[in-house]
N, C-alpha and C positions, 0 to 999 in steps of 0.2 A: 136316411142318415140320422145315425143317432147322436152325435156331436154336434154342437153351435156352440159360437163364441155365447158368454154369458154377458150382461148390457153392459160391465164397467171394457171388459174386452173388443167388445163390438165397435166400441168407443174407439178406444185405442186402435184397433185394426183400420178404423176410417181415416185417424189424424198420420199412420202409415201410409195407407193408401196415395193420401194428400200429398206426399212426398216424392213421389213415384211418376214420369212422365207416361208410363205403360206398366198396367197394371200386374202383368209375371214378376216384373222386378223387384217387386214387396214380398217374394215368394219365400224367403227364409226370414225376416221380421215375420210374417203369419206365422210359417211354422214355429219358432220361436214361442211368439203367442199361443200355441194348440197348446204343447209342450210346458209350458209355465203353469196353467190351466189345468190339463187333466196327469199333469208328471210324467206323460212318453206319449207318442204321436205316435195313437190306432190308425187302422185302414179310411173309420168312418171318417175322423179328423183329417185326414190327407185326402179324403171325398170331400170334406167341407169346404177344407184350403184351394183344391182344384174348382168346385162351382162359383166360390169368389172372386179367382182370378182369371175365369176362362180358359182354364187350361184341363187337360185328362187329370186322373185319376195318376194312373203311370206315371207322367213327367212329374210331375209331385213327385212318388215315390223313389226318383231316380234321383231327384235331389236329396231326401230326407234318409234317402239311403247309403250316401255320398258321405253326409258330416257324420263325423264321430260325437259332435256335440248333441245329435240329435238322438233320441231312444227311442226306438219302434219298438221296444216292450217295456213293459211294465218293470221297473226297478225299486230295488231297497230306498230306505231313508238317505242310507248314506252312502253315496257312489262314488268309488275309489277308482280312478281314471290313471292309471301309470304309466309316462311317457315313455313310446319303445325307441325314439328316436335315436342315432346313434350316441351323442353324446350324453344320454342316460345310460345309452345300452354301456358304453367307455368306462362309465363312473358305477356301474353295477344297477342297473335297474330289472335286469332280471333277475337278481338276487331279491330284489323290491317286493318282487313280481311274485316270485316263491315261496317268499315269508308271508304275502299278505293270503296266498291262496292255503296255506299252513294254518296261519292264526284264525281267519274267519272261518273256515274247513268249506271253502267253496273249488270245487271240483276243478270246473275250466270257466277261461275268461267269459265274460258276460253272464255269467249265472248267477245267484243270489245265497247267501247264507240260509241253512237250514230254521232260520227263523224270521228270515224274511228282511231282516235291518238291514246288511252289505253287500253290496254290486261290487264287480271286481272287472274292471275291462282295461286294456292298452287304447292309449290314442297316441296320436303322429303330435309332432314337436306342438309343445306348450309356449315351447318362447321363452323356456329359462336354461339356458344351456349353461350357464356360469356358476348356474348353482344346482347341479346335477347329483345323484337322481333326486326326481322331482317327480312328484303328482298333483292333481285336482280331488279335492274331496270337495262334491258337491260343487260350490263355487267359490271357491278359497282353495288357492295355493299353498302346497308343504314342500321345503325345498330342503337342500343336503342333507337325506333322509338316512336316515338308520335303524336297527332292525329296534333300538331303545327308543327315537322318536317314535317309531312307528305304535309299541307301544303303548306310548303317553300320549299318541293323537289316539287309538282307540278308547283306550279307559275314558279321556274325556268325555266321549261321544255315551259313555252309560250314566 
């Protein structure tokens, strides 16, 4: 295994741990933690996560493969997360969807801009249905989005 938490990490994975009556339970705070750490959760880090909690390789995997919040690959600086849930789909989020895979010239969802800066993926409802379409860039919310916000959140990001 080429992954380990690094000592301020280890730290924190233990005051987790502490928290947890049975140790699987802490098993998305750890991956959380890989994730924070190296920016997407490899195989070895889901090997690392399963020898700390006693569990397989596998059930790791079936969790971390479950959340959308989680990246089992390697992504851009800046991950544009577009809610497909229906009350974005309502308010035009696949129009969202379109324009962002247009402007960045990224082919299909989960792939990376030809320079490496922008991810581009759908995830299931964010939790902001009132103020539709909506995405996640990184970790910060952009909400009643338009093909002109959408502009002015890119330019920012140069």
């Amino acid at each position: 295994m080429s992954f380990t938490f690094n000592d301020e990490n280890k730290k924190k994975f233990d005051a987790i741990l502490a928290r947890y009556p049975e140790k699987q339970a802490a098993m998305l705070p750890a991956l959380w933690l890989a994730q924070e750490q190296n920016e997407w959760i490899s195989p070895e880090a889901m090997e690392y996560v399963a020898s700390l909690l006693g569990l397989t390789p596998a059930k790791v995997y079936e969790v971390a493969s479950f959340y959308t919040m989680f990246n089992l690959e390697p992504i851009g600086k800046y991950h544009f997360q577009v809610c497909r849930t229906l009350s974005c789909q309502l308010c035009g989020s696949e129009d969202i969807t379109k324009y962002l895979k247009e402007k960045l010239g990224i082919q299909k969802l989960g792939d990376k801009s030809q320079d490496g800066r922008f991810t581009l993926s759908e995830v299931e409802c964010l939790g902001s249905c009132g103020t539709a379409p909506m995405l996640q860039l990184n970790d910060d919310y952009h909400e009643d989005l338009t093909p002109q916000k959408l502009d002015e959140l890119i330019a920012s990001l140069k």
